[in-house]
Each structure stands twice: as C-alpha cells, then as structure tokens.
LUMPA-354901 format. One record per residue (C-alpha): x, y, z; residue number from 1. Coordinates in steps of 0.25 Angstrom, whole numbers, m for minus. Layout:
% LUMPA-354901
+-------+-------+-------+-----+
:     u :     v :     w :   n :
+-------+-------+-------+-----+
:     X :     Y :     Z : NUM :
...
+-------+-------+-------+-----+
//
This chain:
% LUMPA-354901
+-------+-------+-------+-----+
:     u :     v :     w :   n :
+-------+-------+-------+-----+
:   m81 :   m66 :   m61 :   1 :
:   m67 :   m61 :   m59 :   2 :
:   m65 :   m51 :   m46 :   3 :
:   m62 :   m40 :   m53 :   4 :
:   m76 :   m40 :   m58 :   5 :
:   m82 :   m40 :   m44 :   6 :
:   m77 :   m27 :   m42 :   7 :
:   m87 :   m14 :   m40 :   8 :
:   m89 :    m1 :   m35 :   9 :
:   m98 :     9 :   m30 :  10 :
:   m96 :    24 :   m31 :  11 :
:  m105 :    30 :   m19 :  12 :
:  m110 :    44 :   m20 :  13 :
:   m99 :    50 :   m13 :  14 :
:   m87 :    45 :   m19 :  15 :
:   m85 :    33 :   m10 :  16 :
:   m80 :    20 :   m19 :  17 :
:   m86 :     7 :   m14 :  18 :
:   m79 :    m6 :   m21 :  19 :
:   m81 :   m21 :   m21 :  20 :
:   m75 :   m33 :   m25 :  21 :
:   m86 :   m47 :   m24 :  22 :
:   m76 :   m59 :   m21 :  23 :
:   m87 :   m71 :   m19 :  24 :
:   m77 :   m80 :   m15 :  25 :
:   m73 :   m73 :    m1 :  26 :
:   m82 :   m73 :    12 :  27 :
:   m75 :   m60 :    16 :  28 :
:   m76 :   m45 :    12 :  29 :
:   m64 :   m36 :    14 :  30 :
:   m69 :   m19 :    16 :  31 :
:   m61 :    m7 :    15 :  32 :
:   m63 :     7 :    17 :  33 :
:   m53 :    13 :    10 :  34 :
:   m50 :    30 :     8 :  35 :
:   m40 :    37 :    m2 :  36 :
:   m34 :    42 :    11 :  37 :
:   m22 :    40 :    19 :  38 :
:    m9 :    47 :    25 :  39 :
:    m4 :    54 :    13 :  40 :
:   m16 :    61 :    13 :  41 :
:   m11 :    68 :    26 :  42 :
:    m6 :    81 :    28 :  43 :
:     8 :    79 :    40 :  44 :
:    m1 :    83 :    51 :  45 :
:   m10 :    74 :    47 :  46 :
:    m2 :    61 :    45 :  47 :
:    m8 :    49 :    51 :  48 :
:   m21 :    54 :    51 :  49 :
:   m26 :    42 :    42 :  50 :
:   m21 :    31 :    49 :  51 :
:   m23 :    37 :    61 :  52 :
:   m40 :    39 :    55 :  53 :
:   m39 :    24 :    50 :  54 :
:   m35 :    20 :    66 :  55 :
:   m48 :    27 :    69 :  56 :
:   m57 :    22 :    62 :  57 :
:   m57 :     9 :    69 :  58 :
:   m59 :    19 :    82 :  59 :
:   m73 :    20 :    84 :  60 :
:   m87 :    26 :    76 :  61 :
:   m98 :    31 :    78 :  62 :
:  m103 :    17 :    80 :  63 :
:   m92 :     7 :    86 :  64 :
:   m81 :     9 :    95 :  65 :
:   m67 :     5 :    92 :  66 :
:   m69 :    m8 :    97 :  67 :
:   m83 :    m9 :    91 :  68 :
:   m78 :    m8 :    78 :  69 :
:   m67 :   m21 :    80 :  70 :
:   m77 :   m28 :    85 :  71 :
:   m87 :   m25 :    75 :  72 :
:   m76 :   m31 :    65 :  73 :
:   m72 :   m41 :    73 :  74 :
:   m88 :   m47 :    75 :  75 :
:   m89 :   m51 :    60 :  76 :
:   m74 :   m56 :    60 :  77 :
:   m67 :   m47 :    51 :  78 :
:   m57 :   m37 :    51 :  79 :
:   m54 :   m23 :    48 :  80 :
:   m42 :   m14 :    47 :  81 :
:   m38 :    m1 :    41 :  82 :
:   m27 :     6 :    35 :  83 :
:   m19 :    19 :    30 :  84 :
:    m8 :    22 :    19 :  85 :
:    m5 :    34 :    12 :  86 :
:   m16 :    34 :     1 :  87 :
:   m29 :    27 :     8 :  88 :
:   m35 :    23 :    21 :  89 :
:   m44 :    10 :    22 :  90 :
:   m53 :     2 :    33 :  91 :
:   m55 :   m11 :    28 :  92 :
:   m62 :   m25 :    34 :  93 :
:   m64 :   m39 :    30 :  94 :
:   m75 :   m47 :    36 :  95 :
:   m85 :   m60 :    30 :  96 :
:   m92 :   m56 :    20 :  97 :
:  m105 :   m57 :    28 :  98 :
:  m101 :   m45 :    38 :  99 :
:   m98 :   m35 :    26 : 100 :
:  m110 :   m26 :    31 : 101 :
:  m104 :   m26 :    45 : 102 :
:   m89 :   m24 :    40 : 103 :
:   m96 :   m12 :    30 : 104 :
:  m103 :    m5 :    43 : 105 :
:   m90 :    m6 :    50 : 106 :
:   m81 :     0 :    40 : 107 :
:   m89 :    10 :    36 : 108 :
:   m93 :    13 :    52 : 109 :
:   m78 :    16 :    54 : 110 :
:   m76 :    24 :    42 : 111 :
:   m86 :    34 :    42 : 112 :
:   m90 :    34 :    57 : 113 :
:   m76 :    33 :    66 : 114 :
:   m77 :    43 :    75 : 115 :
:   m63 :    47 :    78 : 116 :
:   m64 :    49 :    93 : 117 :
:   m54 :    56 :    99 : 118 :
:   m51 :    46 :   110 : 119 :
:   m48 :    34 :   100 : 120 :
:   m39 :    42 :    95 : 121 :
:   m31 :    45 :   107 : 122 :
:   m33 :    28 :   109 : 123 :
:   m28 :    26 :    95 : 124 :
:   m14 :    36 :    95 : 125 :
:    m7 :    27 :   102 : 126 :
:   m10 :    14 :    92 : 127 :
:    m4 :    24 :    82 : 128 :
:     8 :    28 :    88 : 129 :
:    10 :    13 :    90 : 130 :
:     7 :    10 :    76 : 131 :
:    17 :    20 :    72 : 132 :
:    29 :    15 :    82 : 133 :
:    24 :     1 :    76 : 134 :
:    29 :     5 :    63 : 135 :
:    41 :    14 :    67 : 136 :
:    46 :     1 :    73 : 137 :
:    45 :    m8 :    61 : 138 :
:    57 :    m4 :    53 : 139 :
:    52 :   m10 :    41 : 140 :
:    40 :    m5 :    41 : 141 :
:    46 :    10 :    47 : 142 :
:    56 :    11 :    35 : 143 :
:    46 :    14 :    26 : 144 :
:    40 :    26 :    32 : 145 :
:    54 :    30 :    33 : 146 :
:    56 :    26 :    18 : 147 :
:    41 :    34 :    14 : 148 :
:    47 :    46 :    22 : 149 :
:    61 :    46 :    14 : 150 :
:    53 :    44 :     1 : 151 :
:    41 :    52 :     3 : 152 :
:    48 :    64 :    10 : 153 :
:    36 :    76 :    15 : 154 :
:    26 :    67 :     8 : 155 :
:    14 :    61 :    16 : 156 :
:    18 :    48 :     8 : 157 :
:    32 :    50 :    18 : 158 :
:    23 :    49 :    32 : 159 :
:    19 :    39 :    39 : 160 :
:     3 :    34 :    37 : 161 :
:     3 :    32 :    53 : 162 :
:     6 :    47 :    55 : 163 :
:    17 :    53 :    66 : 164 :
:    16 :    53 :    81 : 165 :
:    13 :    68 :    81 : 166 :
:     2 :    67 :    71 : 167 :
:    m6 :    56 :    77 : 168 :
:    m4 :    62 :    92 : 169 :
:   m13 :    76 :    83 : 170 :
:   m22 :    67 :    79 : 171 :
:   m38 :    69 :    83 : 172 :
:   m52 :    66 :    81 : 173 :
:   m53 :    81 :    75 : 174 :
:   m42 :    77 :    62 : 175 :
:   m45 :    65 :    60 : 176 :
:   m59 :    67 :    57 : 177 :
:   m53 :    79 :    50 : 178 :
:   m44 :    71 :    40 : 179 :
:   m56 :    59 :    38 : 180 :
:   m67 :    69 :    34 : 181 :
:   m59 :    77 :    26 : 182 :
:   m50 :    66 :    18 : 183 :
:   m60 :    52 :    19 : 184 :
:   m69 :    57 :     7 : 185 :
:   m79 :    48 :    m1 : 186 :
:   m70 :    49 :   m14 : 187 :
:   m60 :    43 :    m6 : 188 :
:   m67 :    32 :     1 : 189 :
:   m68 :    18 :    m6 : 190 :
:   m74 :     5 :     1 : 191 :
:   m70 :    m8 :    m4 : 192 :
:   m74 :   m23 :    m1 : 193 :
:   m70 :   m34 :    m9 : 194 :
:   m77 :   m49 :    m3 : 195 :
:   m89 :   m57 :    m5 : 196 :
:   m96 :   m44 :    m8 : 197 :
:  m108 :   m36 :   m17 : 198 :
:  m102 :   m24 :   m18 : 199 :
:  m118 :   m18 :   m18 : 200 :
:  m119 :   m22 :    m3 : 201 :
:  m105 :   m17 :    m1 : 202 :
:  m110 :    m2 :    m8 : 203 :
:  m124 :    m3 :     1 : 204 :
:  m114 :    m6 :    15 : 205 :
:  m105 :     6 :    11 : 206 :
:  m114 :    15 :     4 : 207 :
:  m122 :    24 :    16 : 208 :
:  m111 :    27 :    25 : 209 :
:   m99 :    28 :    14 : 210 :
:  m109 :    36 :     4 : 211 :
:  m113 :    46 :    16 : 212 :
:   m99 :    51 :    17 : 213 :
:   m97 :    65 :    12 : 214 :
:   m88 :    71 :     2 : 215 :
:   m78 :    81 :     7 : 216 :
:   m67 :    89 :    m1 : 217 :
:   m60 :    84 :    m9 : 218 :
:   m46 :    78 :    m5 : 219 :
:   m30 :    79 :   m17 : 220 :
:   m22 :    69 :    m9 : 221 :
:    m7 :    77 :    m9 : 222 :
:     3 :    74 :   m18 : 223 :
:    15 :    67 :   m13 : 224 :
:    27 :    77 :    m8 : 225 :
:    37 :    68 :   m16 : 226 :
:    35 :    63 :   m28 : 227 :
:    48 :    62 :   m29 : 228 :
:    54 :    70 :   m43 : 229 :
:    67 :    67 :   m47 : 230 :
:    80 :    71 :   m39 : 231 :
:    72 :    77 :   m28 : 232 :
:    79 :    71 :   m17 : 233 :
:    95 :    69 :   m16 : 234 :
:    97 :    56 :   m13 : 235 :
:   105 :    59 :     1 : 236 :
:    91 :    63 :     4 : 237 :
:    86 :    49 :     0 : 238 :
:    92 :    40 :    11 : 239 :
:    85 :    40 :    25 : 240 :
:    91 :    33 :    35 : 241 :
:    82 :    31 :    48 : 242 :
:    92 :    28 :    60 : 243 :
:    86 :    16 :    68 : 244 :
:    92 :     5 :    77 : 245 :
:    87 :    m8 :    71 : 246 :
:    93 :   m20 :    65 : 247 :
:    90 :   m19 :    51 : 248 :
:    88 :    m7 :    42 : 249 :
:    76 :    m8 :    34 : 250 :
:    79 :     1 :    20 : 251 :
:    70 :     7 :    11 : 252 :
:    73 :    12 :    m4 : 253 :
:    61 :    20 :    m9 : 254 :
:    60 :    25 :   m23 : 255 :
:    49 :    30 :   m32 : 256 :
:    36 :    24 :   m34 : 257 :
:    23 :    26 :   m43 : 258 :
:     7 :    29 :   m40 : 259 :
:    m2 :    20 :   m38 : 260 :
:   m10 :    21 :   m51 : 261 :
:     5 :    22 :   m61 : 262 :
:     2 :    12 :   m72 : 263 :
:    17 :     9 :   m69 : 264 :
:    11 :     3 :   m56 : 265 :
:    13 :   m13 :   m61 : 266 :
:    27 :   m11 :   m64 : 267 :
:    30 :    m6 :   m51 : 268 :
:    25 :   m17 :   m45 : 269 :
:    31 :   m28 :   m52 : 270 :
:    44 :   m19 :   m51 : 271 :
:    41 :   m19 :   m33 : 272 :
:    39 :   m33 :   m35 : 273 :
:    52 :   m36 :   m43 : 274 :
:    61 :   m26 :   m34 : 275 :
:    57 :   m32 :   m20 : 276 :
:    41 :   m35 :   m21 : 277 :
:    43 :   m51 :   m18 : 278 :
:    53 :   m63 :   m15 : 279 :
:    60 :   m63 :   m27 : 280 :
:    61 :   m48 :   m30 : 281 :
:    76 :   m40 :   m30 : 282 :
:    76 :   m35 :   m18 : 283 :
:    71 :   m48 :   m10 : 284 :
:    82 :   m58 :   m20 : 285 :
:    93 :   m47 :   m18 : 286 :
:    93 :   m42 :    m5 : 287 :
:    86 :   m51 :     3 : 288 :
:    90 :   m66 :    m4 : 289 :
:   100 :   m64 :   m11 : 290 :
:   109 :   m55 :    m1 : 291 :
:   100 :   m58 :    13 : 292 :
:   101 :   m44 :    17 : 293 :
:    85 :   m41 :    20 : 294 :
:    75 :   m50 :    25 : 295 :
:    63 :   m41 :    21 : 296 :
:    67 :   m33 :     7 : 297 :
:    57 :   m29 :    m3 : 298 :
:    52 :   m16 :   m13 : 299 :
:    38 :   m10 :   m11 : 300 :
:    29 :     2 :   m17 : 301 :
:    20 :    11 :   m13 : 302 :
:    12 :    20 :   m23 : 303 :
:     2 :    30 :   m19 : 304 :
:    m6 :    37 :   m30 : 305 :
:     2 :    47 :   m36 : 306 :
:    18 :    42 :   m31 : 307 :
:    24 :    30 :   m28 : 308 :
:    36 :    24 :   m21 : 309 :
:    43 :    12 :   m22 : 310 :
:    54 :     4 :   m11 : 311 :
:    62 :    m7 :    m7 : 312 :
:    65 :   m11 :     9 : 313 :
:    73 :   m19 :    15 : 314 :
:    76 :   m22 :    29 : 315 :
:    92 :   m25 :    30 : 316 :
:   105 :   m27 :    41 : 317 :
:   110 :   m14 :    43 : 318 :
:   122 :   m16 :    35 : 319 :
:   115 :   m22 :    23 : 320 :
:   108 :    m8 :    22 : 321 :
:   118 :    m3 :    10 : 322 :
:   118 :   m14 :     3 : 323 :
:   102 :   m17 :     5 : 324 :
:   101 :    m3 :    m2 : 325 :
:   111 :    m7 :   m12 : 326 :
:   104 :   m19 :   m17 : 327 :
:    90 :   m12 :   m17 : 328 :
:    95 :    m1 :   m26 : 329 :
:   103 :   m11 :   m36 : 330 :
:    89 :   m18 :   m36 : 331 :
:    82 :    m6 :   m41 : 332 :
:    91 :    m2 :   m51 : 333 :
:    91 :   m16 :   m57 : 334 :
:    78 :   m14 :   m61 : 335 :
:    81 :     1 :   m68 : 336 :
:    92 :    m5 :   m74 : 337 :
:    86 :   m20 :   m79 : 338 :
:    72 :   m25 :   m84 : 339 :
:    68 :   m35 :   m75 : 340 :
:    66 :   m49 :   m82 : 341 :
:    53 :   m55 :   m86 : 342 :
:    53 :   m67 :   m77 : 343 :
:    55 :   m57 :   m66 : 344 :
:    45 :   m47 :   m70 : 345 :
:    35 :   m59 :   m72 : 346 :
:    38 :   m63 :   m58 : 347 :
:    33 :   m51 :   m54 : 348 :
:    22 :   m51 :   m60 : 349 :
:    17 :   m64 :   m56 : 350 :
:    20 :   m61 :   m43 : 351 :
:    12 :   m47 :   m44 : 352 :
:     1 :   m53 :   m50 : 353 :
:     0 :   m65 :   m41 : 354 :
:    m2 :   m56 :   m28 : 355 :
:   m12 :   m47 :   m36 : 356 :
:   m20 :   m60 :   m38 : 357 :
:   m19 :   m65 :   m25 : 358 :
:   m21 :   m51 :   m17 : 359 :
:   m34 :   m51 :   m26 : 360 :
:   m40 :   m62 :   m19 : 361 :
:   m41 :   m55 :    m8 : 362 :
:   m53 :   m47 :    m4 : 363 :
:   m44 :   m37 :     6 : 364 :
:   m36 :   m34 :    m5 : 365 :
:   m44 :   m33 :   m17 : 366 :
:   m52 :   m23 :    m6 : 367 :
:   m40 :   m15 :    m6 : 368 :
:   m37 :   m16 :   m22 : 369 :
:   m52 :   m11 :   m24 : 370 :
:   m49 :     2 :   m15 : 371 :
:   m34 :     5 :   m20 : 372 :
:   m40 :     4 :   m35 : 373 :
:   m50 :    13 :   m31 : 374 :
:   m42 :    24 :   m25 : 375 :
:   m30 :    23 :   m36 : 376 :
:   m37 :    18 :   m51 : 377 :
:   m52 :    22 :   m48 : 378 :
:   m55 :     5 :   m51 : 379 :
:   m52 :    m7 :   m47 : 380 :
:   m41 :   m13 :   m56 : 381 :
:   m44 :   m26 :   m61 : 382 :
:   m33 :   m37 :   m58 : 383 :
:   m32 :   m41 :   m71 : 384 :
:   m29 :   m27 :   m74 : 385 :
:   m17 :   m27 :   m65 : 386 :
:   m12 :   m40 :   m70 : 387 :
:   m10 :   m36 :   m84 : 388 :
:    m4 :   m24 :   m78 : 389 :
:     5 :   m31 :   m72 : 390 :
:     9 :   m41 :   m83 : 391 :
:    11 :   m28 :   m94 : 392 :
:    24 :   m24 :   m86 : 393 :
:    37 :   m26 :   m93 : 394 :
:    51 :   m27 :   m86 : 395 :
:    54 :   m13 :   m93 : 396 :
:    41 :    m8 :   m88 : 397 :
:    49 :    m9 :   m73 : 398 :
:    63 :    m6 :   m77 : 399 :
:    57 :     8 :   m83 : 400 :
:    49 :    12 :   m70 : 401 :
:    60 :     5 :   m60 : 402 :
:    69 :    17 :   m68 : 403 :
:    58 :    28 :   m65 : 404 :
:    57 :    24 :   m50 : 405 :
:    70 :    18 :   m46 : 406 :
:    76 :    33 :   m44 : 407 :
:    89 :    31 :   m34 : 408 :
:    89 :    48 :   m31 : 409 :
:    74 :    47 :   m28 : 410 :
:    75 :    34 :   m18 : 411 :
:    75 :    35 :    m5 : 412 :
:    82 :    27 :     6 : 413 :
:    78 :    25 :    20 : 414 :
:    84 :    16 :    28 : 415 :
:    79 :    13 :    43 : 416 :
:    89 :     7 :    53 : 417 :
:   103 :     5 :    59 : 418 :
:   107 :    18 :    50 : 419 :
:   118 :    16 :    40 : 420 :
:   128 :    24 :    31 : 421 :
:   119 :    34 :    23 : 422 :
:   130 :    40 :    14 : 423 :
:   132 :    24 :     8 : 424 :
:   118 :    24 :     5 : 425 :
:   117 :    36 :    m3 : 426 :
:   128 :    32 :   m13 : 427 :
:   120 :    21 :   m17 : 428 :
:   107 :    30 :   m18 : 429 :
:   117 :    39 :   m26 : 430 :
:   123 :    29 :   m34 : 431 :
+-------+-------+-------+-----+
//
C-alpha cells in the first residue's frame, strides 16, 4: 500500500477535522494540534497575543502544573513543542507509539484546560522580552522583520509574531482568555498524527474533549493592508536603511510573492530554488563562489493564503553592500530577460522532488503536510500529485511569472548595518 493510501479523516460534529496517516514501519507517533490562527489575525493592540497564548499553554491546567506537564512528557520519553506564524498556531509531540493515549490526554489537557493564571504570566514576561532581545540581536534573523516591515507597511503581516515590549507588558489573564475563546473555534481546529497508528483510536482519544468544544461567531481573517498595486510606492520610499554598529550588513531585497494555493505555486518554487534555493543556485555561484563576497547568500518565499512575497539575503562587508545589491538585481533580471535552460531547470526539479521524498519519510513532517493541506486545499494532496506538478513546468512557465513578480518600483530594500550611501542605492533601484 502506498502512504498516500493510509491517509483518513474524521469530521467531528462540531467542525473539528481529525486526520491520520498509518506508517507501519515507525515505532513513533508524531501529534499536532494545530488552529487557523496566528499574528496576522491581531488587531496592533493585540500583537503578540498568539505567541504569547502558545507560551501559556505549557503553564499549567486545571490538572497539572507547569512542571507537571514536562514531567508528564518527559516520563514516556518524548517530546513536545509549540509554535506561532502569521496564519496558524500548533502544539505538537512525538512520543513511541505505545504512549499515544498518554501524549493524546496531554495535548488535549493543555489545549482546552490551561488556565491562564495571572501569576505564570508575570513569570513568563520576562522569558519574552528575552525571547525578543534574542532575535533583535541576530542580525540575520532581525533584518527580516525589518525587511517584513519595509515590505508590508501598516499590515499585520509587517509586525512582529513575538509582539512589542508595550503590548506584552498589557497582557492579562482577562485578554487572553478573551482572544482564545473568541478566535480558537472548532471550524478552525484540526488534529493531526501520522505513526504506527489506527486513525479509529486516534478519533476515540480526541473525540470527547475536542467534540465538546462550542462554536462561537464566526471569524473573516482581514485582508492584507498591501497588496501591493502597481506604482504605489516611489521607489526613494523603498530603501530602508537600519543604522547599527556591527561588522557586516546583512541585506534583504523583497519583491512580490503569490498565495499559497496559486496553481502558479510549483513554478515559484523551482524559480526560489534556481535564484538562491541551494549550492548551485545564481545567487550562491555568483556572489558567494564566484566573487566570495557572502558566506551566507540565499532567496526565500513566503506565501500566506491570499498574498505572497518573495526575497533574496545576503550577509556582506560593509563595502561589498553596493555591489552585493547589484549582482542580486542583475540576477533577477536575467531570469525576465532569458529562459532558463532545460538541464538547469531539470536540476531543479530533481533537487525539488528529492526533498519532497525525502521530507515524506518523516512522520513530523507528513504531520504538518496533513494540517497545511487541510487549512489551505480542504485535502491532503497526494505526492504523486505534486510531482507531476512539478515535472509540467516549462522554462517559459518561469520566465512569464519571474516578469510578473520581479517589479524593480515595487521592491523593497532594507539593509541592516554599518549604514551606507543611500542616494547610490536608489540609482540602481531606478535604473
């Protein structure tokens, strides 16, 4: 049987989607807990509040303390973690197979039962502060929110997920509870384990707590401030230099980007993966072989469901800075202006493809594949699926959209560091 065949769902009553895939051949289950909510679903005064509810979680129930709950992981020897981005919040575990009752009780324990108490959250203030210094001092990590900022503008997609210092210093037991009751609703709540699994016991483990939750009112997620039409911004408006005293300056060039669900998706990929996705791409050849100017270079994209961005970063000498910008520019433009080859484009699709494979034989990420197909298609898409996708697109096929997105007035440029000559940066975003 092949694994796309193991997969099932469960709709419960209330809306809550329950989805499993059986793989025989592992002795470990991986959990998730996953809503359609996150930081972009904040209004400015409440930014932060999802990560901030994801910290609390782990902070006690009705039924365990704090240290109750990392114990009680920690006695069947597994694990358990949690995260936040813009679109969706999850609470995940991976334990043996034999302790899935156990890892079920937990998850669902902290899910529905955290109490919120107001002096965990006074304990757990300062470990977000540090959590947010942490990042502010990683300037490679920092220049993206920076970057996000430039390109997003007033947009929630512009803030930070961890929140600001004023925000989080608000925060209390009465908002938070506020914000989970209102936005955590069944429709948006999907579980997902993929293991040595029966998906019936995993739908009898998750059936009486998750099915007792009520529905509340209905929830439009706001649309992004920017979707970015043409000639909205002049392009002196498009260069953001952040001033700080540090050795290199870390450079990132942002330009448009598509949803998640555009059919147009498996071109951009192959495109990112071309551009600066891997060893042999442009940006890594050009900038980082052929001229050494960068140690870490590299092109990313980030797509939420109804917009999209695309980038390129690279972390150069000060005095590099121009010519860094330069190169990345002349790179996107060669692929507007030439179709890329057929062995290159084959290149990246094997090189596509071969980490789809090899991501699928893992049950933490198939658990993850289950929930985001979920939210985003309504199914699970079937590999097989994807790789036919993938094979169908054509070096036009990326030469047509890399002319749709690569829109020099509607780039932006933030650049994080010793700070350098603005006016020669925006003749080359002019030219």
């Amino acid at each position: 049987m092949k694994p796309d065949d193991k997969i099932e769902k469960t709709l419960l009553s209330n809306g809550v989607r329950v989805l499993s895939q059986r793989m025989p051949h592992v002795q470990s289950v991986s959990m998730g807990v996953w809503v359609s909510i996150g930081s972009r679903d904040e209004t400015n005064a409440e930014n932060g509040l999802s990560h901030f509810i994801e910290h609390m979680m782990f902070k006690g129930t009705q039924k365990r303390s704090a240290f109750e709950i990392a114990k009680a992981f920690d006695a069947i020897g597994g694990y358990t973690n949690a995260f936040t981005s813009m679109e969706n919040t999850c609470y995940h575990a991976k334990v043996m197979a034999n302790h899935l009752d156990t890892m079920s009780e937990i998850l669902t324990d902290i899910f529905l039962n955290s109490l919120f108490d107001e002096a965990e959250i006074e304990k757990e203030r300062p470990v977000i502060f540090q959590e947010i210094v942490m990042m502010e001092d990683t300037p490679d990590e920092y220049v993206h929110q920076l970057a996000a900022q430039s390109f997003w503008g007033d947009s929630p997609l512009g803030r930070s997920i961890l929140g600001t210092h004023d925000n989080i210093l608000q925060f209390d037991s009465k908002n938070i509870r506020s914000f989970f009751d209102r936005l955590y609703q069944p429709d948006r709540i999907v579980v997902t384990a993929v293991g040595n699994i029966e998906h019936d016991r995993l739908v009898d483990l998750a059936r009486p707590a998750f099915e007792a939750i009520q529905t509340g009112q209905s929830y439009i997620r706001p649309t992004p401030a920017r979707n970015i039409p043409q000639g909205h911004f002049n392009v002196g408006q498009n260069i953001h230099v952040h001033s700080k005293d540090i050795e290199q300056a870390h450079i990132c060039l942002n330009a448009l980007g598509l949803p998640t669900t555009d059919p147009r998706r498996y071109v951009l990929s192959l495109m990112n993966t071309i551009l600066g996705g891997n060893m042999s791409s442009r940006l890594f050849q050009q900038i980082r072989e052929q001229r050494g100017l960068a140690y870490s270079v590299y092109s990313f994209v980030s797509s939420f469901v109804d917009t999209g961005m695309t980038g390129a970063y690279a972390g150069v000498d000060p005095v590099n800075a121009f010519e860094t910008v330069e190169l990345i520019l002349d790179t996107l433009q060669s692929l507007k202006d030439i179709p890329v080859t057929d062995d290159e484009l084959q290149h990246a699709k094997e090189f596509t493809k071969g980490n789809l494979l090899m991501a699928s034989e893992s049950n933490e990420n198939q658990m993850a594949r289950l929930a985001q197909g979920e939210f985003h298609f309504g199914r699970y898409t079937p590999l097989k699926e994807i790789l036919g996708e993938i094979d169908r697109v054509t070096p036009v096929d990326i030469q047509i959209l890399a002319e749709e997105l690569f829109q020099k007035n509607l780039m932006t440029l933030t650049i994080y560091g010793p700070e350098p000559e603005a006016s020669q940066f925006e003749q080359i975003m002019m030219a």
